[in-house]
NUZABA-400530 format. One record per residue (C-alpha): residue number from 0; residue in three letters; x, y negated, z negated. Coordinates in steps of 0.1 Angstrom, whole numbers, always signed. Each point is the difference from the previous one (the first is absolute). Example, Ala and Ser with C-alpha at 12.3 -4.5 7.8 and 13.67 -1.06 7.14 Angstrom:
! NUZABA-400530
[rec 0,ala,[+123,+45,-78]],
[rec 1,ser,[+14,-34,+7]],
This chain:
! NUZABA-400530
[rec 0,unk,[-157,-65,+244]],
[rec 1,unk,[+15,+15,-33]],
[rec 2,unk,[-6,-32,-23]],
[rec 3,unk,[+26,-3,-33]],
[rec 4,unk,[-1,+12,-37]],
[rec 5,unk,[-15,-31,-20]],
[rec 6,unk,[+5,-33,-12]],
[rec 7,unk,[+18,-12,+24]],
[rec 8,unk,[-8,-42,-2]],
[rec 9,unk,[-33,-4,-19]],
[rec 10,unk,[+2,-39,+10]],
[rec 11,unk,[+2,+9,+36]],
[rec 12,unk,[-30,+21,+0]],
[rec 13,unk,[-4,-6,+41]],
[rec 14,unk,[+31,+9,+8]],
[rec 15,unk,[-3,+31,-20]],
[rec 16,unk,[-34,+9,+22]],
[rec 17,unk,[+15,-9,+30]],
[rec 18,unk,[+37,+14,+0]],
[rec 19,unk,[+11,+35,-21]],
[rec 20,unk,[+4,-15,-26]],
[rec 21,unk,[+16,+14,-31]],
[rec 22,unk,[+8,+14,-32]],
[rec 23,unk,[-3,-2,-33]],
[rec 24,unk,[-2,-26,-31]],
[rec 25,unk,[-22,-24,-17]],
[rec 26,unk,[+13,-33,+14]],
[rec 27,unk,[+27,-23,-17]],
[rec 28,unk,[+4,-38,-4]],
[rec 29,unk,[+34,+1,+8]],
[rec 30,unk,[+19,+2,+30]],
[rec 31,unk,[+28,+27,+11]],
[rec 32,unk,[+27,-12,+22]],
[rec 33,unk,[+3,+8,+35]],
[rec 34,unk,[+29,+24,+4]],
[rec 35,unk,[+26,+7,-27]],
[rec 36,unk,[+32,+22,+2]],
[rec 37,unk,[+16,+21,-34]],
[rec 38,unk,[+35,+18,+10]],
[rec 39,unk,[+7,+24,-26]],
[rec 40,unk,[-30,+10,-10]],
[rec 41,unk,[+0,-8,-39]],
[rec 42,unk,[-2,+33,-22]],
[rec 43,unk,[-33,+19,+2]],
[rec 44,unk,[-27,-1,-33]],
[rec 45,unk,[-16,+32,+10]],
[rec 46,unk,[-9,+18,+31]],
[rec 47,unk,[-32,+16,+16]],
[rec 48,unk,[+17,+23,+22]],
[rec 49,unk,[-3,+35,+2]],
[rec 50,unk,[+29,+12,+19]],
[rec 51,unk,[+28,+16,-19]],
[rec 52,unk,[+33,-9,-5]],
[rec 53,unk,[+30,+11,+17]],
[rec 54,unk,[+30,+11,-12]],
[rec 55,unk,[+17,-32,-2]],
[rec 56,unk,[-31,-13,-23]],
[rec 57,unk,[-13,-21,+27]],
[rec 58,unk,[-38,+7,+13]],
[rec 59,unk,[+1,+28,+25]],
[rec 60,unk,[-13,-27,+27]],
[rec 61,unk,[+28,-19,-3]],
[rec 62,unk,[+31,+6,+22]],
[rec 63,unk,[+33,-17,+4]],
[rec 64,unk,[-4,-20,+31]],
[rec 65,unk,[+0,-38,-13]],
[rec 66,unk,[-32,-20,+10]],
[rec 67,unk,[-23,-27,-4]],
[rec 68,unk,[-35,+7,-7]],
[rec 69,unk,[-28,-26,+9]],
[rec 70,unk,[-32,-2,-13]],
[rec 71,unk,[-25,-20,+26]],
[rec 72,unk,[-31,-11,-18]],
[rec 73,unk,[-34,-12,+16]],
[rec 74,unk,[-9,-20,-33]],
[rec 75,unk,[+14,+2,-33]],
[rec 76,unk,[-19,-28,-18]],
[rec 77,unk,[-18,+23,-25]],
[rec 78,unk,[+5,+23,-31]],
[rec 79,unk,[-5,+30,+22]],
[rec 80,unk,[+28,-10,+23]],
[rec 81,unk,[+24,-17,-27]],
[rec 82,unk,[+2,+31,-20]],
[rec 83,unk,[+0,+20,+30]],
[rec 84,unk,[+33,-23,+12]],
[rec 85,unk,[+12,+9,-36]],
[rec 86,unk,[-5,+37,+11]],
[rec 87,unk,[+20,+2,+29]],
[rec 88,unk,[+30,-21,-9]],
[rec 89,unk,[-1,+25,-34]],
[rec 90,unk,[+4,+32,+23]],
[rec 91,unk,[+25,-15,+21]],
[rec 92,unk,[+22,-6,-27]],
[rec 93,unk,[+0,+38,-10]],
[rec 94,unk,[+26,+2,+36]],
[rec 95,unk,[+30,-13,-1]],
[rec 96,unk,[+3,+3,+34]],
[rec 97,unk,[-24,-29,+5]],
[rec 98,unk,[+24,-30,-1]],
[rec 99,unk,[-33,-31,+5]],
[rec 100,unk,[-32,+0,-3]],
[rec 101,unk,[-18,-30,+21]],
[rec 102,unk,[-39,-8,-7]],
[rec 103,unk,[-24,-19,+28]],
[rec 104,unk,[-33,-13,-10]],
[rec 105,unk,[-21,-3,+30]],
[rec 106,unk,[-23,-22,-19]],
[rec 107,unk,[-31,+15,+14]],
[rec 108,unk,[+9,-12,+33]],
[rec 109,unk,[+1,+27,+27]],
[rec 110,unk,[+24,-25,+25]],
[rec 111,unk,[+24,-2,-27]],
[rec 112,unk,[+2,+37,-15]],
[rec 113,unk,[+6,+6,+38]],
[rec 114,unk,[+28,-26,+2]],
[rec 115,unk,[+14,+12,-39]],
[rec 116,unk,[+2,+39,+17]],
[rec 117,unk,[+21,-20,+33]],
[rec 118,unk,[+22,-17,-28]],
[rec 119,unk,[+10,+34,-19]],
[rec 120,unk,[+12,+15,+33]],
[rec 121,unk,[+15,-28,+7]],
[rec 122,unk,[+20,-5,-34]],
[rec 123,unk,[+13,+37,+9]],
[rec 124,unk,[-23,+16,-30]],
[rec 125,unk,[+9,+37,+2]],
[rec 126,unk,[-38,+14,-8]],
[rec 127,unk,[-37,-17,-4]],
[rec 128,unk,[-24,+3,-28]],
[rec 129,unk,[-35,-16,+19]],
[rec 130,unk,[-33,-4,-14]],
[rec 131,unk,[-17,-8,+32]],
[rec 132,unk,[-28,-22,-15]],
[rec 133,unk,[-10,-8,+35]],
[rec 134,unk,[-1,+35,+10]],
[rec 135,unk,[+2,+6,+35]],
[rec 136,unk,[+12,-34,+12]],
[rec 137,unk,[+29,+5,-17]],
[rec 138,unk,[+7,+31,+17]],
[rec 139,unk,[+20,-14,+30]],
[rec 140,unk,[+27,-17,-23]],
[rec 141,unk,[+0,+31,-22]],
[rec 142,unk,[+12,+25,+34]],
[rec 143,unk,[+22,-33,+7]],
[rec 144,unk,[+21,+12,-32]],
[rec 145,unk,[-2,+37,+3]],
[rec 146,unk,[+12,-4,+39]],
[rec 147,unk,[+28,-24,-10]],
[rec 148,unk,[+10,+26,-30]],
[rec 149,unk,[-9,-12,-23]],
[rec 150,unk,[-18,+26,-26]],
[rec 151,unk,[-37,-10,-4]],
[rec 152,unk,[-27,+15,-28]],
[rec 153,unk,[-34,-18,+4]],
[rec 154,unk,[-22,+9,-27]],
[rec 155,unk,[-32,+2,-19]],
[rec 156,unk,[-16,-22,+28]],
[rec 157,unk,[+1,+19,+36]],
[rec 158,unk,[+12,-18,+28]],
[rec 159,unk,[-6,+20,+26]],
[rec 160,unk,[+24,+19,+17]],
[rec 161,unk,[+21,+29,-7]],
[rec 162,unk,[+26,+13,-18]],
[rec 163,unk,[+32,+10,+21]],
[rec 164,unk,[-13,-25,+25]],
[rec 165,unk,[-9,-29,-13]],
[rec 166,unk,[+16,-1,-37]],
[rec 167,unk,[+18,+29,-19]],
[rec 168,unk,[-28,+8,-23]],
[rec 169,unk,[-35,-11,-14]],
[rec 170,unk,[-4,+2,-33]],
[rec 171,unk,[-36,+5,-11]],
[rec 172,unk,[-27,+5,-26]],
[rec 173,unk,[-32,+16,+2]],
[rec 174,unk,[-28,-24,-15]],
[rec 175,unk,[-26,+27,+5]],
[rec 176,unk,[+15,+19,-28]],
[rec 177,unk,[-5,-30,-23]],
[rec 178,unk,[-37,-3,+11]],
[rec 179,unk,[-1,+39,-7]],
[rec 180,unk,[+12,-5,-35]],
[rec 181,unk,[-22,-28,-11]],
[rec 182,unk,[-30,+18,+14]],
[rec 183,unk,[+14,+35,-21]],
[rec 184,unk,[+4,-22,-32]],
[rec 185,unk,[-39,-16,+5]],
[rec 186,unk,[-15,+34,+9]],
[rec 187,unk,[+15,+4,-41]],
[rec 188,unk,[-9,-34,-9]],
[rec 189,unk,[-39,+0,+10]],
[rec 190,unk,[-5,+34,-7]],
[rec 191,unk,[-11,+4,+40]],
[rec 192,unk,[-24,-28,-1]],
[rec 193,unk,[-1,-38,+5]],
[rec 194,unk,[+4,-28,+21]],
[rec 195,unk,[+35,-18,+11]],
[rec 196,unk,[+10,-29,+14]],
[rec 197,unk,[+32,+5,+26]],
[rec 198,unk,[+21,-34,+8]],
[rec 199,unk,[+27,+0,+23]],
[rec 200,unk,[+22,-29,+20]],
[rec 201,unk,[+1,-14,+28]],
[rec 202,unk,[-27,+14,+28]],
[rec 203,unk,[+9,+31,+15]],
[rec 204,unk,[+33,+5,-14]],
[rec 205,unk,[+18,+33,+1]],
[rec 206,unk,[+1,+7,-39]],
[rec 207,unk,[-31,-11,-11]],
[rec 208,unk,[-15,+21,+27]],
[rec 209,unk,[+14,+31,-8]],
[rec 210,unk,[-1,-5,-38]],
[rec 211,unk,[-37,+1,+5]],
[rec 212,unk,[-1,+29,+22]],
[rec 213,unk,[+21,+17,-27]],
[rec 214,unk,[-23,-6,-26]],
[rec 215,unk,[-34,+9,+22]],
[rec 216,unk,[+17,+34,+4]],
[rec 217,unk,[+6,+11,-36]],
[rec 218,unk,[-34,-20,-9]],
[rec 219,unk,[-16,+30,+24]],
[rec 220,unk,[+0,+21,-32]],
[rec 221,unk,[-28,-25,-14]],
[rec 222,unk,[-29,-9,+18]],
[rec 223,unk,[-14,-20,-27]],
[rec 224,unk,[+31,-23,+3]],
[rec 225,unk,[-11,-27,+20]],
[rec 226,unk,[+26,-27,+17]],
[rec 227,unk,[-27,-32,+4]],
[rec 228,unk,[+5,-34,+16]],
[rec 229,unk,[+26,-5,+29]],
[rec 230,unk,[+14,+28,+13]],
[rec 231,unk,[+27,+9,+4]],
[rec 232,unk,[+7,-25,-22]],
[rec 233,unk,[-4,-39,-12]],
[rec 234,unk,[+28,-25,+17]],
[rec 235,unk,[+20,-20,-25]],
[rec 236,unk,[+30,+0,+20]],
[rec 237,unk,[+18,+11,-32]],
[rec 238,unk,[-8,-35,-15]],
[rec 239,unk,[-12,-9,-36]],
[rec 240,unk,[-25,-30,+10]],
[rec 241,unk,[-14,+19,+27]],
[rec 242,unk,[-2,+35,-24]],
[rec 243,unk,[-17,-21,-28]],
[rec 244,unk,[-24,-13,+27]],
[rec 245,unk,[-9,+33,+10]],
[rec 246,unk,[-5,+12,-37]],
[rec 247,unk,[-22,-25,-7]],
[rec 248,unk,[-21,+11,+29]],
[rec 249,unk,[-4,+38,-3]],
[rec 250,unk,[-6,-10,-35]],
[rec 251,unk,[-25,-20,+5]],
[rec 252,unk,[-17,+24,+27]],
[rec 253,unk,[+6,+34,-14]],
[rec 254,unk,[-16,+6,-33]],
[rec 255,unk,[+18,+33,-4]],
[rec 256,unk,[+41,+2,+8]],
[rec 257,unk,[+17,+29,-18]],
[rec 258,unk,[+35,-7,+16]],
[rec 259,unk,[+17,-18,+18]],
[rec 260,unk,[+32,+9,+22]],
[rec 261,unk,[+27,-21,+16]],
[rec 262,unk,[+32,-1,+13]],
[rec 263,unk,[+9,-30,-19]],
[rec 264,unk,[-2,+2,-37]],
[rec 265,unk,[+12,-34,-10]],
[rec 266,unk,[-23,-16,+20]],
[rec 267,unk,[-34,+20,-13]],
[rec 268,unk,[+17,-9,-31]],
[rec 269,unk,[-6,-40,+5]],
[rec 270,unk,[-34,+4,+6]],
[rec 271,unk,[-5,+25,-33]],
[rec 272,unk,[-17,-37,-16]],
[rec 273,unk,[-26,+2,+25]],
[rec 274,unk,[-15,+34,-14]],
[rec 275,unk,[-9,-18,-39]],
[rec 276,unk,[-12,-33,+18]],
[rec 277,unk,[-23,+26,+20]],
[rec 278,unk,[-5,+17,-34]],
[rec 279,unk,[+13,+30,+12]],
[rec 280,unk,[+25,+27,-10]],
[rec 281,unk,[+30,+7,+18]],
[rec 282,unk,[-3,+37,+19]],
[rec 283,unk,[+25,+22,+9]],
[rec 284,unk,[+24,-12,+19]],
[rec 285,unk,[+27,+25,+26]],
[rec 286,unk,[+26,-26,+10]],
[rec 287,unk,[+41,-5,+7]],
[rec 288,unk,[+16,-5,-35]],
[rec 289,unk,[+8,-33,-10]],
[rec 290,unk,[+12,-15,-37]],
[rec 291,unk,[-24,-27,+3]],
[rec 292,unk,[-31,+26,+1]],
[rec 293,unk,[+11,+18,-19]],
[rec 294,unk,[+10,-23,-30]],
[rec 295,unk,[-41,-14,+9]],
[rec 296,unk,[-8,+32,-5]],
[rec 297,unk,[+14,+7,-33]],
[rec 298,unk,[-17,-33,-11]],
[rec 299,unk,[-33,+9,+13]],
[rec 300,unk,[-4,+37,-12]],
[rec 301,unk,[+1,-14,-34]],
[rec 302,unk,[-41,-12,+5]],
[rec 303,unk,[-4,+26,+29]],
[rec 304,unk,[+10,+32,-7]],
[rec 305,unk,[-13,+17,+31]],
[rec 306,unk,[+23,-22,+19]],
[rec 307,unk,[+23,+28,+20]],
[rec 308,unk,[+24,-7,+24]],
[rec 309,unk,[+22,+19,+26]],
[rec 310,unk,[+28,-14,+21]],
[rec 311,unk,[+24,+14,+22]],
[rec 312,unk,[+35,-9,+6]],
[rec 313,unk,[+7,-33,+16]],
[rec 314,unk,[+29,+15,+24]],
[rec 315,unk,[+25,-32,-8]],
[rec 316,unk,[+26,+28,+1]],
[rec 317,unk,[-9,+11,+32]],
[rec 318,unk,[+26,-20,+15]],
[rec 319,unk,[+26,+21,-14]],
[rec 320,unk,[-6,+29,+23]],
[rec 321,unk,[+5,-25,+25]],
[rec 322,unk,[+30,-13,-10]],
[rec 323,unk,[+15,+40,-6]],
[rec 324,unk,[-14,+9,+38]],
[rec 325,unk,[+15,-31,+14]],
[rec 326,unk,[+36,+2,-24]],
[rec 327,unk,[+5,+36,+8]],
[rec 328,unk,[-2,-3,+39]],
[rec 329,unk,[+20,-30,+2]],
[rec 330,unk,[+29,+7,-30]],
[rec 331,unk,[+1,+43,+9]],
[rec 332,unk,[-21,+11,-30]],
[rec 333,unk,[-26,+27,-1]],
[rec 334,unk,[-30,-12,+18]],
[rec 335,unk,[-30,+5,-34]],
[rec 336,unk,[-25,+33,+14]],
[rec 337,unk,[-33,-20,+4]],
[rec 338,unk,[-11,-36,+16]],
[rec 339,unk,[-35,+4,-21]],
[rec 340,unk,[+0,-14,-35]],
[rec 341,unk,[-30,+11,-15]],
[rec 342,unk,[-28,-13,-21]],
[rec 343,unk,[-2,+5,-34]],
[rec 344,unk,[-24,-6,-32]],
[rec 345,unk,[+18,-21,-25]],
[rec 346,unk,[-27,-11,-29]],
[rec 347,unk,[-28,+21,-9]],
[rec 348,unk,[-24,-14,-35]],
[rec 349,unk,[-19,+35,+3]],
[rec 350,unk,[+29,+25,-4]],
[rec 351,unk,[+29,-21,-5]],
[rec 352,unk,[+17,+17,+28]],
[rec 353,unk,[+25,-6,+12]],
[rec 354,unk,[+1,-30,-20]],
[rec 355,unk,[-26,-22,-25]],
[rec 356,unk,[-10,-34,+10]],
[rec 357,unk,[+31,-18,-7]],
[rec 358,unk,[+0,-35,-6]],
[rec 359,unk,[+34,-15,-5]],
[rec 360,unk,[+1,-36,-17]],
[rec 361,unk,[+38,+1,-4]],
[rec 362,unk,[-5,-5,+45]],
[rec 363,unk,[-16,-28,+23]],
[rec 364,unk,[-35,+7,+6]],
[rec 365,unk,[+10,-2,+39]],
[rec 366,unk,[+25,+31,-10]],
[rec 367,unk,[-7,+41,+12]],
[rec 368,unk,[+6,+24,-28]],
[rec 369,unk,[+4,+22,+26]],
[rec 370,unk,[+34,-12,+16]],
[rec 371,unk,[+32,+19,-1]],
[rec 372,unk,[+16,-32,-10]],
[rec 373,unk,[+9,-2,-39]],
[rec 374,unk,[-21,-30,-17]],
[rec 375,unk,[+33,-23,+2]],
[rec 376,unk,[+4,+3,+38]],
[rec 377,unk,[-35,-2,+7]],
[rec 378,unk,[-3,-33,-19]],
[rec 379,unk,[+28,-12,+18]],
[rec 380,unk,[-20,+9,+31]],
[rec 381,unk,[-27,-19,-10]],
[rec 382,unk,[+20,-30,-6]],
[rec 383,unk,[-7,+3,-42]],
């Protein structure tokens, strides 16, 4: 079973072992509604897509057929998700041609993301946005859409299935390519030698797995880098209690930890108290990018210099190429080239390349500096 990218509920930390869970955030305190419904998408702040414009100065994925675009959410209780909401409703508004928008939260519950994906057809939605937290048990009420005509773009999580038979298209990412670059930045980092500490989410799920494998493979160009503890990594199920708990642990058992790597850098980031009560300096760290960590970061270097940091991309744009795939089918546009957004570094402290460590105060700390969205739109995400 393909299990989800992070973060899905950390407060349902046995549903997220049990079911595919899913993606991405620190949790938040405060609720999002069920379902809501924009018509007229407002005008856009600033877009992440790369297609080009046409003619008429509308995105080349937009066409002229009138539609309403849907986007079916397994949870969207979280940063991750909220700005990732943001996102979506952001590229939509680049197409005129989309007339509503309508949001369902399945609230981590797989019975009602099934019956929110029943709902859209229902309503007469013209094309489907799903992240399919629940991977494949989802799947039947996902080819229940496509074979009713409705056009249908799972992504990020894969639900099984096929494209032209079961949904239009799958849009994907390959998490082995982030394990790949956090294992090329620390062969840099520890100069080839060292020990690291590897945590992950929820047992056996999809990413972690493969963000490991990733890193093993560019860590083959140095023996004398050593992953110790649990392999492939240490469960935390993406959540801060259980991260700091296993901090606190390797720390107390492993005398010698020259990095650490995980797919949730807010999280590591809450824990980041538990190295000077240990009396011990914070190592490298290879992570997703995050404002929190990094502002921490910026804090922390000022008494530990040898503090680095690396972070890739956090992907909360991701969801446009969804929304162009599933806009262009349904409204006649051009269909973008390629299903597979890749990975990409996005903070590096040794070469600054492509970017510094960038801390911004003027954001929430539960913000990505690595959104499309401009700093307005993305607090309005947020609910600032």
């Amino acid at each position: 079973m393909h299990m989800p990218h992070k973060r899905g509920f950390a407060a349902a930390a046995t549903l997220c072992c049990a079911a595919a869970l899913s993606a991405c955030g620190s949790s938040s305190s405060s609720s999002s509604s069920a379902s809501s419904t924009s018509s007229a998408p407002a005008a856009a702040t600033g877009t992440g897509s790369t297609a080009s414009a046409s003619s008429s100065g509308r995105p080349s994925w937009c066409g002229s057929k009138k539609i309403t675009l849907a986007l079916a959410d397994g949870f969207g209780d979280n940063n991750w998700r909220k700005v990732t909401t943001g996102e979506a409703r952001n590229e939509a508004a680049q197409c005129p041609s989309v007339t509503k928008f309508v949001y369902t939260d399945g609230q981590g519950n797989t019975q009602k993301a099934i019956s929110d994906i029943h709902g859209l057809v229902a309503q007469g939605v013209n094309a489907m946005v799903v992240f399919p937290d629940a991977g494949q048990a989802v799947l039947p009420a996902i080819r229940e859409a496509y074979k009713a005509g409705v056009v249908t773009v799972p992504y990020r999580v894969f639900p099984g299935g096929q494209p032209g038979v079961d949904y239009n298209y799958y849009i994907s990412t390959q998490f082995q390519q982030a394990g790949q670059l956090w294992g090329q930045w620390l062969d840099k980092a520890l100069h080839c030698q060292g020990n690291v500490i590897n945590l992950g989410g929820p047992p056996a799920n999809s990413q972690s797995l493969a963000e490991y494998q990733g890193m093993k493979q560019a860590l083959a160009s140095c023996p004398n880098i050593h992953i110790i503890g649990q392999t492939p990594y240490y469960v935390t199920n993406w959540d801060p209690a259980q991260t700091q708990k296993v901090i606190v642990s390797v720390l107390a058992k492993y005398p010698k930890i020259d990095a650490i790597t995980t797919d949730f850098g807010a999280a590591l980031a809450s824990s980041f108290p538990a190295f000077a009560q240990a009396g011990r300096k914070i190592p490298a760290v290879a992570t997703e990018d995050s404002n929190l960590l990094s502002c921490d970061r910026q804090k922390l270097v000022k008494t530990d210099p040898q503090f680095q940091l690396f972070t890739v991309d956090s992907q909360n744009w991701m969801v446009r190429t969804a929304v162009d795939f599933a806009v262009a089918k349904a409204s006649g546009g051009q269909v973008p080239a390629s299903p597979v957004v890749p990975q990409k570094a996005f903070e590096n402290s040794l070469t600054s390349t492509p970017h510094p460590v960038e801390c911004d105060p003027s954001m929430p700390s539960d913000a990505f500096l690595s959104s499309h969205l401009s700093h307005a739109a993305q607090r309005a995400a947020l609910g600032e």
